[in-house]
LOGUFI-628854 format. One line per 10 residues: number of its first residue (from 1); their letters; for each residue x, y, z of N, C-alpha, C. Coordinates in nm, 2 decimals, always signed. Layout:
BEGIN
NUM> a> X Y Z X Y Z X Y Z ~ ...
// end
This chain:
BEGIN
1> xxxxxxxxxx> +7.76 +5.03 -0.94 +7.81 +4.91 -0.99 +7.89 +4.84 -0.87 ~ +7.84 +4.68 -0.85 +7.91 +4.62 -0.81 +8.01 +4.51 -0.83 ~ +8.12 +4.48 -0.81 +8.21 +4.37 -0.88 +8.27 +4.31 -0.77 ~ +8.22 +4.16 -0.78 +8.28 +4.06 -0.70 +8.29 +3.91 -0.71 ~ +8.32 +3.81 -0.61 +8.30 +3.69 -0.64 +8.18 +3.63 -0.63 ~ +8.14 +3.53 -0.63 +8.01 +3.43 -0.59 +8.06 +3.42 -0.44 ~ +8.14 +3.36 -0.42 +8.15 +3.34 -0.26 +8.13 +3.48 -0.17 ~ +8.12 +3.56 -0.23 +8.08 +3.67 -0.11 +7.90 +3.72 -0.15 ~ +7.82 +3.62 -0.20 +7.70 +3.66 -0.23 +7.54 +3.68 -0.14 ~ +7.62 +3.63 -0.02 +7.54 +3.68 +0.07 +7.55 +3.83 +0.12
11> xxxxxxxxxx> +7.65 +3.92 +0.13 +7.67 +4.04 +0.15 +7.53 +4.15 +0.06 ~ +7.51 +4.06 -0.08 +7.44 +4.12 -0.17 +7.31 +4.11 -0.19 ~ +7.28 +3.96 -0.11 +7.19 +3.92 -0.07 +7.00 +3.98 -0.07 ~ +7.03 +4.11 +0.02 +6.94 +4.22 +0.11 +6.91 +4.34 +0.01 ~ +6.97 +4.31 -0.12 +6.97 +4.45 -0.21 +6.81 +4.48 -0.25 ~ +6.72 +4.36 -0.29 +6.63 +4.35 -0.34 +6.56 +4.28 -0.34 ~ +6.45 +4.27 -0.33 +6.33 +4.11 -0.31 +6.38 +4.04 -0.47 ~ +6.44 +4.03 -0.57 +6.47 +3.95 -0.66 +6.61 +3.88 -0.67 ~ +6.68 +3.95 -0.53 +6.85 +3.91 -0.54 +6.83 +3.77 -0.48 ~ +6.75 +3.76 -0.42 +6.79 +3.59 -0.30 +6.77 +3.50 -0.38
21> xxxxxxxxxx> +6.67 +3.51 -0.49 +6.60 +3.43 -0.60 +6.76 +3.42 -0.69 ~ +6.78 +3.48 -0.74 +6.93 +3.54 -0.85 +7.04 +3.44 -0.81 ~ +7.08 +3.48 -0.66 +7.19 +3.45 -0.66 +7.17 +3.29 -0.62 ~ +7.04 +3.24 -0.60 +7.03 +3.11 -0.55 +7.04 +3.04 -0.70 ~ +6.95 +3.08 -0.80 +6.98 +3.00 -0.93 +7.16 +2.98 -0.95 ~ +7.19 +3.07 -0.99 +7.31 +3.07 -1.00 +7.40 +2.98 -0.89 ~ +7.39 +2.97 -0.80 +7.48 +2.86 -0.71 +7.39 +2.70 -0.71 ~ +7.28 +2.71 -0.77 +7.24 +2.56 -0.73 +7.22 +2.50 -0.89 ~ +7.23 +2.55 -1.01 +7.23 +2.52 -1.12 +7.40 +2.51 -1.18 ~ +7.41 +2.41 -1.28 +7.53 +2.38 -1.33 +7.52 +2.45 -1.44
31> xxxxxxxxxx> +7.54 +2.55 -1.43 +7.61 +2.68 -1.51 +7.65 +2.68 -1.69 ~ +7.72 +2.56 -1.65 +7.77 +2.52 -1.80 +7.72 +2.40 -1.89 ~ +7.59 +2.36 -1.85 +7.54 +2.30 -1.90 +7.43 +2.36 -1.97 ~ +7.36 +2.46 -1.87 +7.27 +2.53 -1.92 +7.23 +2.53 -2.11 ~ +7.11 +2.57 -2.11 +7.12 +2.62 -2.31 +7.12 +2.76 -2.28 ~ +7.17 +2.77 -2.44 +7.13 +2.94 -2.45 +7.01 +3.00 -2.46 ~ +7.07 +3.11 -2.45 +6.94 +3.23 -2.40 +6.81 +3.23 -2.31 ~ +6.70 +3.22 -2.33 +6.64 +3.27 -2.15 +6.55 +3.21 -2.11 ~ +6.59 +3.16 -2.00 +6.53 +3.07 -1.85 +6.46 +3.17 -1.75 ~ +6.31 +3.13 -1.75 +6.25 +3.21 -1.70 +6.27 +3.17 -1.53
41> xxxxxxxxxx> +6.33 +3.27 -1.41 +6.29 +3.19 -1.29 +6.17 +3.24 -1.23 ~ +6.16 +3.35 -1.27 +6.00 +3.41 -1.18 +5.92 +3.52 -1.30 ~ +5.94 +3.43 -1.41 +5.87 +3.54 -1.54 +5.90 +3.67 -1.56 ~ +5.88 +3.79 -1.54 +5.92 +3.88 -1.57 +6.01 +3.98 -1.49 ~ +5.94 +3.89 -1.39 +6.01 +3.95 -1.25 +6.16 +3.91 -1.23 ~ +6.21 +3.81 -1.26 +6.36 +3.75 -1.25 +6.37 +3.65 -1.35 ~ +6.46 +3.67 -1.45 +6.54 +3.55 -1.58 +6.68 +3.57 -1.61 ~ +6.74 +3.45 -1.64 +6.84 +3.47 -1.71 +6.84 +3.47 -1.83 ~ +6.94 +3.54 -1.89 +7.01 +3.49 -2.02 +7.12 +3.42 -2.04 ~ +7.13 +3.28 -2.10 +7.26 +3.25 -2.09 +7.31 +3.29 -2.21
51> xxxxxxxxxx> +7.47 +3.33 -2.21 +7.52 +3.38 -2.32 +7.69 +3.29 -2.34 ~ +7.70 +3.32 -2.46 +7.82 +3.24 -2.54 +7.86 +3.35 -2.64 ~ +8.01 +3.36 -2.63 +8.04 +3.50 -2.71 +8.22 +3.55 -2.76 ~ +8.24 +3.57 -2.83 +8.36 +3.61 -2.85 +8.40 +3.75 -2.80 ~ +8.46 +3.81 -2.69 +8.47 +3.89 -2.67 +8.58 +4.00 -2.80 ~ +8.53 +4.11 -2.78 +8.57 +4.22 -2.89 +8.62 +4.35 -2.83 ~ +8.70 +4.43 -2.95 +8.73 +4.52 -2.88 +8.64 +4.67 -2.84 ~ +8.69 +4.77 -2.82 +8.60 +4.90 -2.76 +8.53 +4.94 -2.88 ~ +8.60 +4.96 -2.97 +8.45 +5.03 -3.10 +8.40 +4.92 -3.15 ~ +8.39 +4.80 -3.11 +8.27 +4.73 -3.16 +8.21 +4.69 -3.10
61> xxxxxxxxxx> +8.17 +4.71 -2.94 +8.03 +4.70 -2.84 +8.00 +4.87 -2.78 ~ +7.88 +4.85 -2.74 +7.82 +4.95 -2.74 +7.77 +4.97 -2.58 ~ +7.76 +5.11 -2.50 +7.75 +5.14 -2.43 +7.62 +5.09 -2.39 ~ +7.51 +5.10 -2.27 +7.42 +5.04 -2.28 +7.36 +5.08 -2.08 ~ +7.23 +5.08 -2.05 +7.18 +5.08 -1.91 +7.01 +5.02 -1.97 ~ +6.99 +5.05 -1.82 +6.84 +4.96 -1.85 +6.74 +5.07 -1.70 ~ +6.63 +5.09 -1.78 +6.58 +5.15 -1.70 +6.49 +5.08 -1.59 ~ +6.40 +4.94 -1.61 +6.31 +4.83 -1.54 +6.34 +4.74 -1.44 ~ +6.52 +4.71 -1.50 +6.61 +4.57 -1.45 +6.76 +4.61 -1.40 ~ +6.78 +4.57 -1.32 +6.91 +4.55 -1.29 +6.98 +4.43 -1.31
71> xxxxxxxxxx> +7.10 +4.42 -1.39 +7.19 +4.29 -1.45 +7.32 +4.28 -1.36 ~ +7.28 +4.13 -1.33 +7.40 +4.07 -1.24 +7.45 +3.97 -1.36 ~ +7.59 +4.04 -1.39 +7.64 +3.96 -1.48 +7.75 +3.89 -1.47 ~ +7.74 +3.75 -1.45 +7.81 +3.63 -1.40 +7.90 +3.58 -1.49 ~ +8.04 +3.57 -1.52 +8.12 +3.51 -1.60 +8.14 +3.38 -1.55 ~ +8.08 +3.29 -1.61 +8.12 +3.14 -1.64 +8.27 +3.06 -1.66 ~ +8.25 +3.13 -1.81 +8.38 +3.07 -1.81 +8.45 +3.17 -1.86 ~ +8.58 +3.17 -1.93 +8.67 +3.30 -1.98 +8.68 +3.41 -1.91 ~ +8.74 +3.55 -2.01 +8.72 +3.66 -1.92 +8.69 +3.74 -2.02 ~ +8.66 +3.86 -1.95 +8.60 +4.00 -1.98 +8.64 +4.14 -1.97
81> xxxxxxxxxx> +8.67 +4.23 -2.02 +8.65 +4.35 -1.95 +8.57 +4.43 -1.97 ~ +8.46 +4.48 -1.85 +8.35 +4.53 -1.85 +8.39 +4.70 -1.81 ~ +8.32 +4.78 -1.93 +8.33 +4.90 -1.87 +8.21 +4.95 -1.82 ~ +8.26 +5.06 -1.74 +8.12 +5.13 -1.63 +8.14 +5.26 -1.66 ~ +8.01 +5.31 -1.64 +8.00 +5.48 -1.60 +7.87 +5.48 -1.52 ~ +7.93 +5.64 -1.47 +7.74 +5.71 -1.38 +7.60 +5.77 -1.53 ~ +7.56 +5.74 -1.53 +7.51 +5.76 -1.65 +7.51 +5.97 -1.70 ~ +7.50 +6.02 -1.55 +7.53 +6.17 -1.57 +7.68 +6.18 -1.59 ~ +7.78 +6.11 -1.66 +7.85 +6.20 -1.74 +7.85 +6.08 -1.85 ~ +7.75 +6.05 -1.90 +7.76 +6.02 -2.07 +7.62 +6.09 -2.16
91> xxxxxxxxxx> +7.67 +6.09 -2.31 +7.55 +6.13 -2.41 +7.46 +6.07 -2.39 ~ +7.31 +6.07 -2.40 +7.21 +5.98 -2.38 +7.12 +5.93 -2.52 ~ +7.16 +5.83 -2.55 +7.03 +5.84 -2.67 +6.95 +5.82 -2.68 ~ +6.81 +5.76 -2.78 +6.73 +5.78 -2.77 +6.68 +5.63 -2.65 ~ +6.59 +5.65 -2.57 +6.54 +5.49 -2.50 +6.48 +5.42 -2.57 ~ +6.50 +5.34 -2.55 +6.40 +5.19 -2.66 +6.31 +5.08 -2.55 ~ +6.22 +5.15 -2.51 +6.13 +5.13 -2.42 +6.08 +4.93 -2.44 ~ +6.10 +4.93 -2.53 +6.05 +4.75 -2.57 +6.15 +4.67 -2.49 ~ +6.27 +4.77 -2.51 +6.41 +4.64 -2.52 +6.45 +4.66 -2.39 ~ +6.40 +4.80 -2.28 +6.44 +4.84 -2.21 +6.62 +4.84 -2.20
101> xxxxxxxxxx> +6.63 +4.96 -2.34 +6.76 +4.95 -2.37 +6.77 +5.14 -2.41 ~ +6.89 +5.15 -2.31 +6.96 +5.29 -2.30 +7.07 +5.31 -2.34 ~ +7.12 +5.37 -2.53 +7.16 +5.35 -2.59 +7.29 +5.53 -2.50 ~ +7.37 +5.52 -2.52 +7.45 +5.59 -2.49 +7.63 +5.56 -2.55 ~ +7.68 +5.70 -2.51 +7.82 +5.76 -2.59 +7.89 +5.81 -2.48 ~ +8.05 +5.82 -2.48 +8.12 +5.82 -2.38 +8.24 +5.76 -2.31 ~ +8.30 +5.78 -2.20 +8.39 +5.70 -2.16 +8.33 +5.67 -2.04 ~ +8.42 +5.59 -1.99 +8.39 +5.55 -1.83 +8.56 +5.45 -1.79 ~ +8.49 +5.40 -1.67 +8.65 +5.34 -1.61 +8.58 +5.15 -1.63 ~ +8.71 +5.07 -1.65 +8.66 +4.89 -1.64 +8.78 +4.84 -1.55
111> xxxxxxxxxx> +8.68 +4.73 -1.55 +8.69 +4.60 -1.46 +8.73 +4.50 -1.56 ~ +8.85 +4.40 -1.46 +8.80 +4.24 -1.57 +8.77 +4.17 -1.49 ~ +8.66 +4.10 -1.58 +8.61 +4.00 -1.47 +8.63 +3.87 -1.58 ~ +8.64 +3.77 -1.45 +8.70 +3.63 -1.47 +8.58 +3.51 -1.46 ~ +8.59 +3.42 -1.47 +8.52 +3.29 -1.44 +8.48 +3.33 -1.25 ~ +8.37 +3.31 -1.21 +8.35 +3.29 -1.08 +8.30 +3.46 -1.05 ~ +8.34 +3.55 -1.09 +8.33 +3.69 -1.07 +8.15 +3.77 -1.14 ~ +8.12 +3.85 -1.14 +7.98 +3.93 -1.12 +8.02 +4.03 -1.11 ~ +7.94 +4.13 -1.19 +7.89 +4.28 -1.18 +7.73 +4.28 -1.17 ~ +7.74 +4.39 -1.07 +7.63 +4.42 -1.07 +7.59 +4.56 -1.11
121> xxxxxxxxxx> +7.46 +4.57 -1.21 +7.48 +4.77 -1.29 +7.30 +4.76 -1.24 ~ +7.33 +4.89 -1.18 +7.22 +4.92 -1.16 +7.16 +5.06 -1.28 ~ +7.04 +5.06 -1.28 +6.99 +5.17 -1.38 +7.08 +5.30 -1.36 ~ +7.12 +5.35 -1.29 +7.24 +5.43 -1.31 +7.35 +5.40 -1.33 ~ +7.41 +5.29 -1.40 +7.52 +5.24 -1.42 +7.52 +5.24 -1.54 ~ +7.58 +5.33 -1.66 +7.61 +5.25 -1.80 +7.68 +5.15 -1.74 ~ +7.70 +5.02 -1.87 +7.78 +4.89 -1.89 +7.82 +4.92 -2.06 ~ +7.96 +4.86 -2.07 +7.98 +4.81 -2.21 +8.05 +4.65 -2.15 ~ +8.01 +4.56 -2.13 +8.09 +4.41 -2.13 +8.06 +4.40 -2.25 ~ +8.16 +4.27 -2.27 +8.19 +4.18 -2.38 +8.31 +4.24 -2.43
131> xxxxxxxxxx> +8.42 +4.31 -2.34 +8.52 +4.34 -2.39 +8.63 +4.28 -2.41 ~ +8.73 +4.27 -2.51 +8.87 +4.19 -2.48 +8.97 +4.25 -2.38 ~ +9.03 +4.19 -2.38 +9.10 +4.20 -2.26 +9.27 +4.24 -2.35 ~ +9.34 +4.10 -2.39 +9.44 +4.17 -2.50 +9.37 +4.12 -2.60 ~ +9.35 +3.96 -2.61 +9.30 +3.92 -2.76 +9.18 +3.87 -2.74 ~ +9.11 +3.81 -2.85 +8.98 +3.78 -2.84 +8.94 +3.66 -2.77 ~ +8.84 +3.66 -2.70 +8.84 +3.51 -2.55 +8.73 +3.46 -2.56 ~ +8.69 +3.32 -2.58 +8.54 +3.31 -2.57 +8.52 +3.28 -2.41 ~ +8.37 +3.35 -2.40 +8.31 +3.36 -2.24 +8.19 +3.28 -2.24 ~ +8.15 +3.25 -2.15 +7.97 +3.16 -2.11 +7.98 +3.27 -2.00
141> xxxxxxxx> +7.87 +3.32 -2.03 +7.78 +3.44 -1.90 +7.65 +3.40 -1.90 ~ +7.62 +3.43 -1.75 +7.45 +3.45 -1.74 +7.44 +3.54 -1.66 ~ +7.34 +3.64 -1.73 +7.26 +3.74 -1.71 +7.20 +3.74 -1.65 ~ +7.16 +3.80 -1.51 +7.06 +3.75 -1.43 +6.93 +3.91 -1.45 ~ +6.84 +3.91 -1.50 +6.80 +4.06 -1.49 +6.64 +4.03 -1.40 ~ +6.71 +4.11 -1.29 +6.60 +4.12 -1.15 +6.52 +4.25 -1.18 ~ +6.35 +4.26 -1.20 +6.29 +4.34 -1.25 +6.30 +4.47 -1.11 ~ +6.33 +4.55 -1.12 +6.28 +4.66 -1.03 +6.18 +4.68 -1.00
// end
């Protein structure tokens, strides 16, 4: 897992042949205009999701990894706190190979991220975002999910 600003997004740049693509949408598109849900930039290979959301507290979002994509998740507007784990110390449930969604149980350590800020989870990374912070906050995120 990585957590940082947009302005240091060249450091991240070299991670992957889908990050130069990622992080360019995101700095040359106006963010908050966007619609919701998913803008294809290179079809399967690289899309976002834009998202709109009330953030919630810990028993009502769900642990989660992806075995195909890695998610650079970009807070827009509001804030968040995102939790993380290594996936070898949580339960594993069953994979849901359609959704490329890895249902899991557990704790881990978080981050809050703000307007301007990004995580990045790689397939070893559980994620639970969309967490509250003290009370409930609405957020605009885009998902950036770079196909492996």
């Amino acid at each position: 897992m990585i957590f940082d600003t947009l302005d240091n997004y060249v450091r991240y740049a070299t991670l992957g042949e889908n990050f130069p693509a990622g992080f360019k949408f995101l700095l040359e598109n106006d963010l908050t205009a966007l619609p919701l849900g998913r803008i294809d930039i290179d079809g399967a290979n690289l899309f976002a999701l834009v998202q709109e959301y009330t953030t919630r507290p810990v028993g009502q979002v769900v642990w989660e990894a992806h075995r195909n994509y890695i998610d650079i998740q970009y807070v827009v507007s509001g804030q968040e706190r995102m939790g993380f784990a290594n996936l070898g110390t949580m339960q594993l449930g069953e994979y849901v190979p359609e959704k490329d969604f890895q249902p899991m149980t557990g704790s881990g350590n978080h981050v809050d991220a703000f307007a301007g800020s990004f995580a990045i989870f790689f397939p070893q990374d559980g994620h639970m975002p969309g967490l509250l912070i003290n009370s409930p906050e609405a957020v605009r995120k885009v998902v950036l999910k770079l196909k492996i």
